[in-house]
C-alpha positions in Angstrom: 14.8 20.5 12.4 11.7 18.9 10.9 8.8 20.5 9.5 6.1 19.0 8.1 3.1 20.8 7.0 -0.4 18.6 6.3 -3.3 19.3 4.7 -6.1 17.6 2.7 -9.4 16.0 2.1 -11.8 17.4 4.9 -13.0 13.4 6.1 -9.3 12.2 5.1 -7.9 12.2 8.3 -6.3 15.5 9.1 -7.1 15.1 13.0 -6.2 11.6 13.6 -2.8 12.5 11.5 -2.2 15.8 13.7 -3.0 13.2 17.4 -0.3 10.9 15.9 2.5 13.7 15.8 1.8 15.4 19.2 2.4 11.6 20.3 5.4 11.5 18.5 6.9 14.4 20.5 5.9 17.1 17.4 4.6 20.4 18.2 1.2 20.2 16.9 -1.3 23.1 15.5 -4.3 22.6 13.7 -5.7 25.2 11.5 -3.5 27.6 11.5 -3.9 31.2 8.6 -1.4 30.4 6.0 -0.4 34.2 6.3 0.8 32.9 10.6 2.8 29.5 9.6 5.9 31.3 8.9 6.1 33.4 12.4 4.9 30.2 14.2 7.9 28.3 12.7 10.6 31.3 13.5 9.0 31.5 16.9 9.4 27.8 17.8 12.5 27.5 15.5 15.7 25.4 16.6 18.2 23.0 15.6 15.9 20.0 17.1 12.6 21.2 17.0 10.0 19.5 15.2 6.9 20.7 14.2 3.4 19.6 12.6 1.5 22.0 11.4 -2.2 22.1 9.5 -4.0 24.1 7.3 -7.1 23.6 5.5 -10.2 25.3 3.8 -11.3 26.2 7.0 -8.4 28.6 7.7 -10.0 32.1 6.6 -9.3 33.2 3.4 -7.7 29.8 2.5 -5.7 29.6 -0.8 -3.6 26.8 -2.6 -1.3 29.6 -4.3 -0.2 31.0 -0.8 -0.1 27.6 1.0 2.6 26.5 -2.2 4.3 30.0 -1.4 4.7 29.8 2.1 5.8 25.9 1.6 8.5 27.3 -0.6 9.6 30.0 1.2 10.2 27.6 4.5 12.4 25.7 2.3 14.7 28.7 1.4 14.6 30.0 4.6 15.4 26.9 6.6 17.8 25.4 3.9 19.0 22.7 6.8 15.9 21.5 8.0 13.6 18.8 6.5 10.1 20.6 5.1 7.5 18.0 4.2 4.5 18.5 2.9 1.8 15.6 3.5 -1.5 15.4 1.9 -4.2 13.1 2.9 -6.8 12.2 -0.3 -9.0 9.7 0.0 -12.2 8.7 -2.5 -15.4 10.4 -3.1 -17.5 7.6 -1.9 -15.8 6.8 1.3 -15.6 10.9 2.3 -19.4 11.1 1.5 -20.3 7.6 3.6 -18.3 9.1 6.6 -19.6 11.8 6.6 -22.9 10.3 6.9 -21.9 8.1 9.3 -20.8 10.5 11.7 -22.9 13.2 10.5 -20.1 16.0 10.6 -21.2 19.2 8.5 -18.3 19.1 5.6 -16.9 22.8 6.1 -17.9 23.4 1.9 -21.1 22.2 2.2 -23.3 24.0 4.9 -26.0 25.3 2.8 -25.5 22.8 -0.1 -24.8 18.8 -0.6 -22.3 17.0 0.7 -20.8 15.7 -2.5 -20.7 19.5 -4.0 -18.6 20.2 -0.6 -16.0 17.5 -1.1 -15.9 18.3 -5.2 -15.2 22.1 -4.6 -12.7 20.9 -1.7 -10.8 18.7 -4.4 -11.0 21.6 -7.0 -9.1 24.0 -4.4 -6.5 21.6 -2.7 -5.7 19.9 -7.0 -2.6 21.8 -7.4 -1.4 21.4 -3.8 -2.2 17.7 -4.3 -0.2 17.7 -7.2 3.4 19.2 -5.4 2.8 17.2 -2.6 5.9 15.2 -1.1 3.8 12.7 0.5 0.5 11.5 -0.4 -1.3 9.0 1.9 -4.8 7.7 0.6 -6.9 6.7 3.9 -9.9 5.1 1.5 -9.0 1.7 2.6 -7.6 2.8 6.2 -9.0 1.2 9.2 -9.2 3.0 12.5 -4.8 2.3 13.4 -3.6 2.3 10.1 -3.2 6.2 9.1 -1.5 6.4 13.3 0.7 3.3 12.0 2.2 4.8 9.0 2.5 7.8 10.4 4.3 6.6 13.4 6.3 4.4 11.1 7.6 7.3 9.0 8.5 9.8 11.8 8.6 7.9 14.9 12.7 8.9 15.0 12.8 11.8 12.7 14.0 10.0 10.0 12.8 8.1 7.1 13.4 4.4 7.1 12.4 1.8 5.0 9.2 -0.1 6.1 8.3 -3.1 4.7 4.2 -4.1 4.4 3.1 -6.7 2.8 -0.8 -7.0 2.3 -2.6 -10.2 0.9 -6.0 -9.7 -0.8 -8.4 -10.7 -3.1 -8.4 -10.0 -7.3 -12.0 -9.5 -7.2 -11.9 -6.7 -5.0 -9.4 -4.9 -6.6 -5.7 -3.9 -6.1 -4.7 -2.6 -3.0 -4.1 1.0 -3.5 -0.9 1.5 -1.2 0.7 -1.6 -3.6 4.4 -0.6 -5.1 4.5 -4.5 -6.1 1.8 -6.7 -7.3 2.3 -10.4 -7.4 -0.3 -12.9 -8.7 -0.6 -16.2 -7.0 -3.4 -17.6 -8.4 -1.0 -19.6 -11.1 -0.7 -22.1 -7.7 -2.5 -25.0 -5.9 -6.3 -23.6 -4.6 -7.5 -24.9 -1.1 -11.2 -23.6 -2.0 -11.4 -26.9 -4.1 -10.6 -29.4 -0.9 -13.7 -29.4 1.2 -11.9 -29.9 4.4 -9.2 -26.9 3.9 -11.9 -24.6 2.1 -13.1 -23.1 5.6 -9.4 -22.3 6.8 -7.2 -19.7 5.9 -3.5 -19.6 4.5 -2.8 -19.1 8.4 -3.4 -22.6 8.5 -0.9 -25.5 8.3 -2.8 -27.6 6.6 -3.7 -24.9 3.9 -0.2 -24.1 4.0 1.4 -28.0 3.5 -1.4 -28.1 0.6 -0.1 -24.9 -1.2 3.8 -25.9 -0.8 3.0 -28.9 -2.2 2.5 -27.6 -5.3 5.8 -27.9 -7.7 6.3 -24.5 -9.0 5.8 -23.2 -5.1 9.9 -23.5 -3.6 10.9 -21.9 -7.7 8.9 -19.6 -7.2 9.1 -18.4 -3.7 13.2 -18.4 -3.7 12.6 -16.3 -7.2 10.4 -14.0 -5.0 12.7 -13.7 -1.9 15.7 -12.9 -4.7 13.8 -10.0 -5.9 13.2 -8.5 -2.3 17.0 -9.1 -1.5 17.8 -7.1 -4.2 14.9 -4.4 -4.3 15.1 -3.6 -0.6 18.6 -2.0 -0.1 18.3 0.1 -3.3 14.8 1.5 -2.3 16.8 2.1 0.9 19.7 4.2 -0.7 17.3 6.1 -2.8 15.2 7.3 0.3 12.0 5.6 0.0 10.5 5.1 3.4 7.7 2.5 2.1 7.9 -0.6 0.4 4.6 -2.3 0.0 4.1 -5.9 -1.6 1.0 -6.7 -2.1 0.0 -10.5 -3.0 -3.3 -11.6 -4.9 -5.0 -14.3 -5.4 -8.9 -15.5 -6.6 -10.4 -15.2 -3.3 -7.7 -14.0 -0.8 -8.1 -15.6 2.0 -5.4 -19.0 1.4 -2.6 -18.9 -1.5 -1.8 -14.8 -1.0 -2.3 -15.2 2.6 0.4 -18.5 3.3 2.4 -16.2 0.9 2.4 -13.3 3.2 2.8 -15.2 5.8 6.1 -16.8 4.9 7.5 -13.7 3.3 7.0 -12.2 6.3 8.8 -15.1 8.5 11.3 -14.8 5.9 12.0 -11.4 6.3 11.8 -11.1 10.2 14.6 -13.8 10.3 16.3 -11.1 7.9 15.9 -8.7 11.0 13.8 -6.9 8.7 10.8 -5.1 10.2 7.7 -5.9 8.4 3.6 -5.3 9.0 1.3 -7.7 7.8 -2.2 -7.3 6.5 -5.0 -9.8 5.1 -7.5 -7.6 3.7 -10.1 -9.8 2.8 -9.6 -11.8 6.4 -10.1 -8.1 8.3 -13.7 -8.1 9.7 
C-alpha cells in the first residue's frame, strides 16, 4: 500500500504532479478537506492500493498543524504501508512570472497582489515544507520534467535509484537539483578555436579537441571511480535520485562532451541515466 499525500506552492505544479499519478495507475484526488483524507484512505484501503492525494490552501479551513496531524496519524494507522509526503516549492520570481503568463488568479491573492498571495502561501505551508519527505523545486522545470521525475520515482511503486546528469553553465548558476558538482573548466576550451566555437560538446570534433587535453583520461577514470563507488551505497541507503551536475565557463562544450561520455559510460554499465544540457535547451 502506497500513500502519498502532495501539497505546495500554488504555480508549483500541484496539477501536472496529480495527471502524472492517475497515469501511473494511482488513485488521484485533488483538493480534498484535511478533516476527509483519513476516511478516503480507509474507504479505498487495501494491501495494493495506491493512492495520491492533494491538499492545499484552497481546501476550506486549510491548516498546516492538521495536515502534519493527519500525515502522522496515517503513519500509525497504516504502519505497513509507505506514507509520503511530497511538496512542490518553487521561487518567488518564477511563481509570480507564471502567473502572469497564464493569468491564473493565485487562490491568496484575489483582492490583493500577487506576490502578497504567494508570500502568505509560503508563510502557511513553512512548517509543512520543513517535515516534508520529498521536496521537488519546479523553478527550473520545463514542461516534461516534474511528469519525468515523478514517473521515475513511482512508475513501479518503489524507489529506485535514477541517475541525471545535467551539464550547464557557471555563469548561470548551479543547478538546483545538483547532489554533485564538478568543475570542468580546469580543461581544454573549444570557444578559443574559431572553427569548433559554433559546435557543441555533442560534436566530435569538440569532443577529439577536449580529450586531447592531458589531464582529460586522469581525470575522467578518477570521475567514473567515484560513481562506481557512490552509486551502490546511495542505492543501499534508499536514495531514489542521484544527480551530477557538470559546469563549465559557458556550458555548451567541455560539461556537455562530459555528460555525454558519462552517460555512454554508464548505459554500457546498464545503468539508466537522463541527460540534460541546460544551457543548449531552447
Amino acid at each position: 500500500m502506497r500513500i502519498v499525500m502532495v501539497i505546495g506552492f500554488s504555480g508549483a505544479g500541484k496539477s501536472v504532479a496529480l495527471k502524472t499519478f492517475a497515469d501511473l495507475g494511482f488513485e488521484a484526488i485533488d483538493n480534498l478537506p484535511i478533516p476527509t483524507i483519513p476516511l478516503v484512505v480507509k474507504g479505498l484501503a487495501s494491501a495494493r492500493t495506491r493512492l495520491a492525494l492533494c491538499s492545499d490552501v484552497r481546501s476550506r479551513d486549510f491548516s498546516a498543524d492538521q495536515f502534519l496531524a493527519v500525515h502522522e496519524a496515517l503513519r500509525r494507522e497504516y504502519p505497513d504501508a509507505v506514507v509520503e509526503l511530497v511538496f512542490l516549492t518553487c521561487d518567488e520570481q518564477v511563481l509570480l512570472r507564471r502567473f502572469t503568463e497564464t493569468r491564473h488568479r493565485h487562490p491568496l491573492a484575489l483582492d490583493r497582489p500577487i506576490e502578497d498571495g504567494i508570500r502568505l502561501e509560503a508563510q502557511l505551508l513553512s512548517r509543512v515544507r520543513d517535515q516534508a519527505d520529498v521536496i521537488l523545486d519546479t523553478s527550473e522545470f520545463g514542461p516534461h520534467d516534474l511528469k519525468r521525475v515523478l514517473s521515475d520515482r513511482y512508475s513501479d511503486g518503489q524507489p529506485t535509484l535514477k541517475v541525471n546528469l545535467v551539464s550547464f553553465s557557471f555563469r548561470r548558476g548551479l543547478p538546483r537539483e545538483a547532489d554533485m558538482v564538478i568543475d570542468a573548466r580546469f580543461l581544454r576550451n573549444p570557444h578559443y578555436d574559431e572553427v569548433l566555437r559554433p559546435q557543441t560538446g555533442q560534436s566530435a570534433e569538440v569532443g577529439s579537441y577536449i580529450r586531447q587535453d592531458p589531464d582529460f583520461e586522469l581525470f575522467f577514470d578518477q570521475l567514473t571511480r567515484q560513481i562506481d563507488f557512490l552509486l551502490p551505497r546511495y542505492a543501499r541507503e534508499g536514495k531514489s535520485y542521484f544527480t551530477l551536475a557538470i559546469g563549465c565557463t559557458g556550458g555548451k562544450h567541455r560539461s556537455v562532451h562530459l555528460v555525454e561520455s558519462l552517460a555512454e559510460y554508464l548505459r554500457d554499465r546498464k545503468i539508466h541515466c537522463f541527460v540534460r544540457h541546460r544551457e543548449l535547451e531552447g
